[in-house]
N, C-alpha and C positions, 0 to 999 in steps of 0.2 A: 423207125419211129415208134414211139410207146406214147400210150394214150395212159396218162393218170389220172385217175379220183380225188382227189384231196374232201376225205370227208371229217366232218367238221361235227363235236357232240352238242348234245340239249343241256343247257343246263346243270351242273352238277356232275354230269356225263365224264367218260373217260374215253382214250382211244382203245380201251378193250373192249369194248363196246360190236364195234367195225371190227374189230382182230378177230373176235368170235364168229363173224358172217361165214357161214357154207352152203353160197349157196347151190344149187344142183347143177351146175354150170358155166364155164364162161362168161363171165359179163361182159366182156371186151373190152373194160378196163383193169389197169393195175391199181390194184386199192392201196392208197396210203392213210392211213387214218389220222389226223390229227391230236394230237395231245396238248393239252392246257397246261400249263404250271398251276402246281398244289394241287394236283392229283396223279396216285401211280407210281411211274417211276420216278417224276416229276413233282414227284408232293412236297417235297423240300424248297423249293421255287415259290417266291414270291406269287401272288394271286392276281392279275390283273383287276383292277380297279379304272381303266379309262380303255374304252373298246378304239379309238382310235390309236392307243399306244399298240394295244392288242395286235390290230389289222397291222401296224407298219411291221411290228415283227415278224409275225407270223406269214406275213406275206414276202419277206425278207428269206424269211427259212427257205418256202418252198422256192422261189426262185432259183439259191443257191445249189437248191439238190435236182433239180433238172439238168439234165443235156442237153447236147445242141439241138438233137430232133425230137424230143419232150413235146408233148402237147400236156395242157392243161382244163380238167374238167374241176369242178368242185359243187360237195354235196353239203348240205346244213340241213337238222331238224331243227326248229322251232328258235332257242337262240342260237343254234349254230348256221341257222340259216343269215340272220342278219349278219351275224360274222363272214360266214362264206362272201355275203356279199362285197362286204368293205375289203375282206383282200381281195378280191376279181377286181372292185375298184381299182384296188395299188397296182393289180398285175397285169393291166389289160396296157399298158406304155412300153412293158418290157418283153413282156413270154406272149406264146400265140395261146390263148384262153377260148377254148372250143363251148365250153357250155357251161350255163349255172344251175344246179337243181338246186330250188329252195323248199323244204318242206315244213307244213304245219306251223306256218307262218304269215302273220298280214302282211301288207305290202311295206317298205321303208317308210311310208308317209302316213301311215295309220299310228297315233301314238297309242301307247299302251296305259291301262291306268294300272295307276301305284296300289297295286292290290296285296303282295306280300311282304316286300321289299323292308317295310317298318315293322313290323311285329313279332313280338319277344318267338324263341326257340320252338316251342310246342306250336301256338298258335303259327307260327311260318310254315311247318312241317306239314302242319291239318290241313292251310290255303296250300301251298301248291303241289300237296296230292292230291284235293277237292280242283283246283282247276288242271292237271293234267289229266284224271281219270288213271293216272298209274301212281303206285306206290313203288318206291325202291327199297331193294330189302333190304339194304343196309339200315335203313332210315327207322324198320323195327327194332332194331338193338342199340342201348344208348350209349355206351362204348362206340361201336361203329358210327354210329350218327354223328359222335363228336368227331371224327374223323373226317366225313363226308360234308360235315353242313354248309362250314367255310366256305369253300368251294362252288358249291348248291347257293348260298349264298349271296356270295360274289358276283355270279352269274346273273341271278334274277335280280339283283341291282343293276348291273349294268344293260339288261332285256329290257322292263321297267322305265328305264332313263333313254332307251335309245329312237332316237328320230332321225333318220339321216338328213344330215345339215348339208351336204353338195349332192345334188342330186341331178347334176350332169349325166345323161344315160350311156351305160357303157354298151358297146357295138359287139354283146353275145347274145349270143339264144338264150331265153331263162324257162325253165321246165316248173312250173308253182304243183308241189303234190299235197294232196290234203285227202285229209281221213276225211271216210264220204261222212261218217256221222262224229265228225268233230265239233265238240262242244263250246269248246274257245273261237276257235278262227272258223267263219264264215267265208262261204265260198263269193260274195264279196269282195270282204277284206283280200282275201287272194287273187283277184283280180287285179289289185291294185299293184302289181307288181308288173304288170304292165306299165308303166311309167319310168319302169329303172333301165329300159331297153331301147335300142331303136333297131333291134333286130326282132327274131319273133319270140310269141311269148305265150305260151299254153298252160293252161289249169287240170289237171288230170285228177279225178277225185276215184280215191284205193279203197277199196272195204275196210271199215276199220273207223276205230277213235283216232284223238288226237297222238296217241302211241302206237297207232295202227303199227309203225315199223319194230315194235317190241313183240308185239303178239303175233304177227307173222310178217312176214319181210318179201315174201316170195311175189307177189304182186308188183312189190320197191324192183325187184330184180328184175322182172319182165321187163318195167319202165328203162331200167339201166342200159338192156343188153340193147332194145328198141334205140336209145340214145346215143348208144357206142355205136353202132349199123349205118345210123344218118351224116352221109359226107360232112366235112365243114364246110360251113356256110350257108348250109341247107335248113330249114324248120322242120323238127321231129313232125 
């Protein structure tokens, strides 16, 4: 039996991202990182524009690349946590889906306000590096930027716009992690993720902003391995 990660990027994010992680041991899962079309190797690929096509595919993929004795975990920062969650949604009928970590993320039933979504190139760039508290360095050079923004783009449209509309709770563990000094998401808001579960559902607050998992990750890793350790079925 192999126990996977399916981790899932922020925003404008790439699966190089996750490819980069080393970290000082074991996690006791096998990391599959996720990659989005229109970005990467994938930058030629259409962008999504509706997160429900999104989730049917990508939930599609990972299905087909599992074994028979596959377990399924899945990680999301910030919008890749709502994503994580809508394909756990799709996968929880077909695969055995052991756990969700959602991080830096309000709960599905928290709307988000249309804060960058509308506004011309520079002004978009200034909002959602004023509300992550991180800059991306591509995002300094405007060559690179026209490269990256699409994408960056795409995403916080589809973040921006999303309310989950069936909120039938699926039957996994959900692990909610938030930067203890997160700016955007309150440790409220993360609470509310409690709703999307009828198994159990923990709030775990990691030193760090809202990109706490940029600036150091090794804290995310403890959470992990502590994750990997707990039977199924069992609450971390």
């Amino acid at each position: 039996m192999t126990d996977k990660l399916f981790c899932f990027p922020y925003a404008g994010g790439g699966a190089s991202f996750y490819r980069a992680w080393t970290p000082s041991s074991d996690l006791g899962f096998e990391l599959h990182p996720v990659q989005l079309p229109g970005r990467e190797e994938l930058f030629l690929e259409e962008l999504y524009r509706n997160i429900d096509k999104a989730a049917d595919e990508l939930a599609g993929k990972i299905a087909r690349s599992l074994g028979p004795t596959d377990t399924v975990s899945l990680f999301g920062h910030s919008f890749g946590a709502v994503l994580a969650f809508e394909v756990a949604r799709r996968l929880v009928d077909f695969v055995p889906v052991r756990h969700l970590v959602v991080s830096g993320s309000a709960g599905p039933t928290v709307p988000l306000a249309r804060e960058a979504a509308d506004l011309n190139d520079d002004e978009f760039v200034a909002r959602v590096e004023q509300l992550a508290g991180y800059t991306h360095p591509a995002l300094a050079d405007r060559d690179l930027r026209d490269i990256v923004l699409p994408a960056l783009r795409a995403d916080v449209e589809l973040h921006e716009a999303y309310l989950a509309r069936d909120l039938t709770p699926i039957p996994v563990p959900i692990t909610v992690v938030r930067g203890a000094t997160d700016h955007i998401v309150s440790r409220a808001e993360s609470e509310q993720w409690e709703v999307a579960t009828v198994d159990h559902c923990e709030v775990v607050d990691l030193p760090g902003g809202h990109m706490y998992l940029v600036d150091d990750p090794e804290s995310l890793f403890d959470l992990l391995r502590r994750i990997s350790s707990v039977p199924v079925g069992r609450g971390v």
